[in-house]
C-alpha positions in Angstrom: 90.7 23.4 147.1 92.2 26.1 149.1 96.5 25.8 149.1 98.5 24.9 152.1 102.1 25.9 152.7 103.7 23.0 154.4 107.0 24.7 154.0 107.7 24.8 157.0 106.4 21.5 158.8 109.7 20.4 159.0 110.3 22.7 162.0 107.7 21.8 164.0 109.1 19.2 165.8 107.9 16.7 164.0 108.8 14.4 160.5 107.5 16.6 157.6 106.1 13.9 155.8 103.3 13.8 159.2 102.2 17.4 158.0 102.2 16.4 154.4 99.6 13.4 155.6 97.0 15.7 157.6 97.5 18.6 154.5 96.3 15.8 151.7 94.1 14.6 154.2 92.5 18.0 154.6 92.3 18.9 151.3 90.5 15.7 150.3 88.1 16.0 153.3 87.1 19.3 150.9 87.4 18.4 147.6 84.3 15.8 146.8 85.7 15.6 143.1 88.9 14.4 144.2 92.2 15.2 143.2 95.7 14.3 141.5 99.0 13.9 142.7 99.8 16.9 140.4 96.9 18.8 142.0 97.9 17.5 145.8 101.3 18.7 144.8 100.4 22.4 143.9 97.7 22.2 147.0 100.5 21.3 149.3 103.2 23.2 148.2 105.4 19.5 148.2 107.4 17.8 145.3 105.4 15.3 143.5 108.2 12.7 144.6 107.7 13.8 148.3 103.9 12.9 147.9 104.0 9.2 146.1 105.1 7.5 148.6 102.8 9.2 151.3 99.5 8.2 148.8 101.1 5.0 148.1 100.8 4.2 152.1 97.8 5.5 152.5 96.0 3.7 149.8 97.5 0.5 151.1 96.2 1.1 154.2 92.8 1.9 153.0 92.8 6.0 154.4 92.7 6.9 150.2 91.2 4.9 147.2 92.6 5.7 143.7 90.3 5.8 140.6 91.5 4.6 137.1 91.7 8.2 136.4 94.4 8.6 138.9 92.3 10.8 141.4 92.4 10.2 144.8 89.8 10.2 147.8 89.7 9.9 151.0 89.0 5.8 152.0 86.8 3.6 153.6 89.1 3.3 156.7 89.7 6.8 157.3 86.1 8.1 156.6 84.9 5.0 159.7 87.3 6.1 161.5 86.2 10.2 161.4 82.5 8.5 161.9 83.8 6.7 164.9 85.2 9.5 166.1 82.2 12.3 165.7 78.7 12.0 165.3 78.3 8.5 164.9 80.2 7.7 167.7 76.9 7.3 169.7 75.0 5.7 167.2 77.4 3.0 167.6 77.4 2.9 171.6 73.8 2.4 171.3 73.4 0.1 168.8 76.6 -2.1 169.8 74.0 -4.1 172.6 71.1 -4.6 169.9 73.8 -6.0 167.5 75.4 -8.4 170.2 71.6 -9.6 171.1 70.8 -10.1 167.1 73.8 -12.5 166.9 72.7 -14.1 169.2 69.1 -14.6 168.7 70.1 -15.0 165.2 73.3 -16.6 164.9 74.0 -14.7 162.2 76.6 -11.5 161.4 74.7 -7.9 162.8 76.1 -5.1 160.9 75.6 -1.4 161.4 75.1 0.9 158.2 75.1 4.7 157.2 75.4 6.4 154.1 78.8 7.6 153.3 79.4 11.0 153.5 81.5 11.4 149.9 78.9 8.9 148.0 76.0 7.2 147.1 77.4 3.9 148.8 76.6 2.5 152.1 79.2 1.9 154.7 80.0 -0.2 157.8 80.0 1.7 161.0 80.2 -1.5 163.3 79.5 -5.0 163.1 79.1 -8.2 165.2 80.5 -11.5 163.2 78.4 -15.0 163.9 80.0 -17.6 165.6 79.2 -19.9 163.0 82.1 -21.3 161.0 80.3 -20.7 157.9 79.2 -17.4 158.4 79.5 -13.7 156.7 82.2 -11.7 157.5 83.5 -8.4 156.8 85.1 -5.3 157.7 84.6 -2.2 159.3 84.6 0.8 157.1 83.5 -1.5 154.3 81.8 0.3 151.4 78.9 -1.4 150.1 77.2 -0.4 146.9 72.9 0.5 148.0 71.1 -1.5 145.3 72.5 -5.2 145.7 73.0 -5.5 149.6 70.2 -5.4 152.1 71.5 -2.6 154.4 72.0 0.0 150.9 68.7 -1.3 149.7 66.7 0.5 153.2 68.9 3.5 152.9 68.1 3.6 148.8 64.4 3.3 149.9 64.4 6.6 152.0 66.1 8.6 149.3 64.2 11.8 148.5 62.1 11.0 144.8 64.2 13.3 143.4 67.6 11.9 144.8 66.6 8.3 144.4 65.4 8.9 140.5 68.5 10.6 139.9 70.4 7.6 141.2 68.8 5.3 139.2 68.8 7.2 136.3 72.4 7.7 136.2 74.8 5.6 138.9 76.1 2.8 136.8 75.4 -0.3 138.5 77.5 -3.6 137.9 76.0 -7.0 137.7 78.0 -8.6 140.8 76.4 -12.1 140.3 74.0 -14.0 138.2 70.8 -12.8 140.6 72.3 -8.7 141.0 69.6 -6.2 140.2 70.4 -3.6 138.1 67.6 -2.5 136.0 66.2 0.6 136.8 62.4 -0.5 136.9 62.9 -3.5 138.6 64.8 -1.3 141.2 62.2 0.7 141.6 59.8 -1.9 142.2 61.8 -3.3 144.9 62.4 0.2 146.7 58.4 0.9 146.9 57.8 -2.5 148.2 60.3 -1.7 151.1 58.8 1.5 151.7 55.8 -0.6 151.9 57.1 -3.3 154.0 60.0 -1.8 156.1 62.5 -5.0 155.3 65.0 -5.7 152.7 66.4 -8.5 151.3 69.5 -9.6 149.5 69.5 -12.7 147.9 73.1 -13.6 146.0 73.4 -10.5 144.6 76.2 -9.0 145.6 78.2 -12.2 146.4 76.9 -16.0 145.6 75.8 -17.6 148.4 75.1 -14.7 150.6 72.4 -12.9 152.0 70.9 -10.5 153.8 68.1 -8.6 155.4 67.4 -5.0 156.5 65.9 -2.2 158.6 66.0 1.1 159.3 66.9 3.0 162.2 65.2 6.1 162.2 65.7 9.7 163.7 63.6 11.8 166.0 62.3 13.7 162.7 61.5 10.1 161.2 64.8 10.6 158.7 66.2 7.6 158.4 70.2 7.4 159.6 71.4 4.4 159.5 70.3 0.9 158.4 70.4 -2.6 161.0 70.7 -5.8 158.8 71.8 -9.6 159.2 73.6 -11.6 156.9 74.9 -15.5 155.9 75.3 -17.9 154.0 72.2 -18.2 151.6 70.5 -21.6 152.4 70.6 -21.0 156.1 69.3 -17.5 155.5 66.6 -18.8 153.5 65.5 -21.9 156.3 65.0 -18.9 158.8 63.5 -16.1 156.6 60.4 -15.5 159.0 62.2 -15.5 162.1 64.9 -13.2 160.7 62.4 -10.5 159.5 60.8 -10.4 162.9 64.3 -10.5 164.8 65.7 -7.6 162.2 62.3 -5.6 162.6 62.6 -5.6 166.5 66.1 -5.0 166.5 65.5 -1.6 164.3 62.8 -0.6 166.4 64.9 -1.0 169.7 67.0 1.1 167.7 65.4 3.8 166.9 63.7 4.0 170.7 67.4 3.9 171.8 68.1 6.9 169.9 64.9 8.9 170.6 64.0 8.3 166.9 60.6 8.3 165.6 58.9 5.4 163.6 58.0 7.2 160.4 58.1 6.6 156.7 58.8 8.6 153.5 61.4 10.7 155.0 64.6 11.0 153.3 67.9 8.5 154.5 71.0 11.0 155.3 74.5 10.3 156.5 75.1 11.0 160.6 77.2 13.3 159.4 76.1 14.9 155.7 75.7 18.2 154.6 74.5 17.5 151.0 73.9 14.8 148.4 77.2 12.8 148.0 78.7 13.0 144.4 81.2 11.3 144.8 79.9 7.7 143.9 80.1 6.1 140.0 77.8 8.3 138.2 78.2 8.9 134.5 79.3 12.5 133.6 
């Protein structure tokens, strides 16, 4: 990480601690290991004391996580937001319509996904809740883990071999629920049989009682960017299985015409914005 003088933010015209934010904020955006508050502190020429309370508002507000090992990253809610912002703004202003007309053809929650830029984890660029009052809800900017939800499963699928053995062989993978896949082979299995098959499913494995199904979106090279999927409340899910794969299906393929993307297999899933394999996910050292 390269060191920025913020001595002088204060005479900018502005509060300080405002500098301080967009100097950790840049220094994170570079640093895909992370870093401390004794490391931000050096970086930012600050006090340590300065900075605590600046990272203790930002993770509360989701713009930084903290690991167990006290590191810090940047968060789900600022990384959505730079997606938002830059290249996947249009992905989202062309998708937004096909997610509105899943709802409702479907009346279940549409939800746009991409791989994050800092890790092997899906996120949520945009969404569409059902008007059901049982129904599957979440967040934008959510980070969803790729082998036990429908949307990570397609972009899992598209992985290079060589980046989707490595993930298998060495992301540690928690068993969420009774039903979560974790074993390697078994994952494995599943991935070719998307590839095969262009859908995925989730069935209670990331949460009881929830699932999913999912598509990809694909690029004009036939990359896949970004991954369409449904999701409810298990039983119902299950009742309308057929439908759902053909409504998801059509939905990805509207998609990808929207986009200028080509239908194409066995090309490699990449973030909107990525310029390398994210490292940053829960891999052993």
């Amino acid at each position: 990480m390269q060191v920025l003088d913020t001595s002088s933010l204060a005479g900018r015209g502005g509060p300080q601690s405002v500098g301080r934010i967009f100097a950790i904020l840049d220094l994170l955006a570079e640093a895909r290991d992370g870093a401390t508050l004794s490391e931000l502190a050096v970086k930012t020429t600050a006090p340590k004391t300065s900075l605590v309370g600046l990272l203790s508002g930002l993770t509360l507000e989701g713009c930084l996580v903290r690991n167990e090992e006290g590191r810090y990253y940047l968060g789900p809610r600022f990384v959505a937001l730079a997606m938002r912002a830059t290249p996947g703004r249009e992905l989202i202003a062309t998708a937004r319509p096909v997610l509105v007309d899943l709802v409702e053809a479907s009346g279940e929650t549409a939800v746009l996904g991409v791989l994050a830029p800092d890790a092997e984890v899906a996120i949520y660029l945009d969404k569409v809740e059902s008007e059901n009052p049982i129904r599957y809800a979440v967040s934008v900017g959510k980070r969803q883990e790729l082998y036990c939800s429908a949307a990570g499963k397609i972009l899992l699928a598209f992985f290079t071999s060589e980046r989707r053995e490595n993930y298998l062989k060495s992301y540690v993978r928690e068993k969420f629920t009774a039903t979560t896949i974790i074993g390697a082979a078994e994952l494995q299995r599943e991935v070719s049989q998307i590839r095969r098959e262009g859908v995925a499913y989730s069935v209670d494995e990331g949460v009881s009682g929830a699932s999913g199904v999912g598509a990809a979106i694909y690029a004009a090279d036939g990359s896949v960017v970004a991954s369409l999927s449904i999701a409810g409340p298990t039983e119902r899910m299950r009742q309308n299985r057929a439908e759902n794969v053909r409504l998801i299906k059509a939905a990805a393929a509207n998609c990808t015409k929207r986009i200028g993307g080509t239908l194409a297999t066995g090309q490699e899933a990449t973030s909107p914005f990525e310029t390398g394999p994210g490292n940053g996910g829960r891999y052993n050292k």
